[in-house]
N, C-alpha and C positions, 0 to 999 in steps of 0.2 A: 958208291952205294953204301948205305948203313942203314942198321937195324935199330929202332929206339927201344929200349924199354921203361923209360921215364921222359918224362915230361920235363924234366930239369927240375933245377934247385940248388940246397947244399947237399956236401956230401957225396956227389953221383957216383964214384966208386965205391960207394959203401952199399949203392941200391942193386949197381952190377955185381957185387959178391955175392949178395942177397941173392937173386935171380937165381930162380932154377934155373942148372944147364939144362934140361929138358928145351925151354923155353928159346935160351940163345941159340941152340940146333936145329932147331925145326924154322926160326928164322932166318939163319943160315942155309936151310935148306929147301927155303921156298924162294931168297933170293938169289939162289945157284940153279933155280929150274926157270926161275923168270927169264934169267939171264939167256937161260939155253934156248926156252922159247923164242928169246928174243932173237935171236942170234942166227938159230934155225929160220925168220921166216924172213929176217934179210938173205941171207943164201938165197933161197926159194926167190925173192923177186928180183935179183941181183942176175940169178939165171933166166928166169922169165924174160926179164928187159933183155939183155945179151941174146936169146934168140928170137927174137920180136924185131933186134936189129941187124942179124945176119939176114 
């Protein structure tokens, strides 16, 4: 998983210095809550199924 904040080109470390860290955090920390969502709602069917076959 990764976060863009350009589109490519030259230079692209000069664009992520650039960046606000405001920016790369809140990216960061939308994809540490997707992850969780994700994560959380395999569990949930992972259990469903398991007692759907007990």
């Amino acid at each position: 998983v990764s976060g863009v904040v350009n589109v490519g080109g030259l230079l692209d470390h000069l664009v992520l210095q650039n960046t606000r860290l405001y920016v790369v955090y809140r990216m960061a920390e939308l994809i540490a809550e997707g992850l969780t969502v994700a994560h959380l709602q395999y569990l949930r069917l992972r259990e469903r199924t398991a007692l759907a076959g007990s």
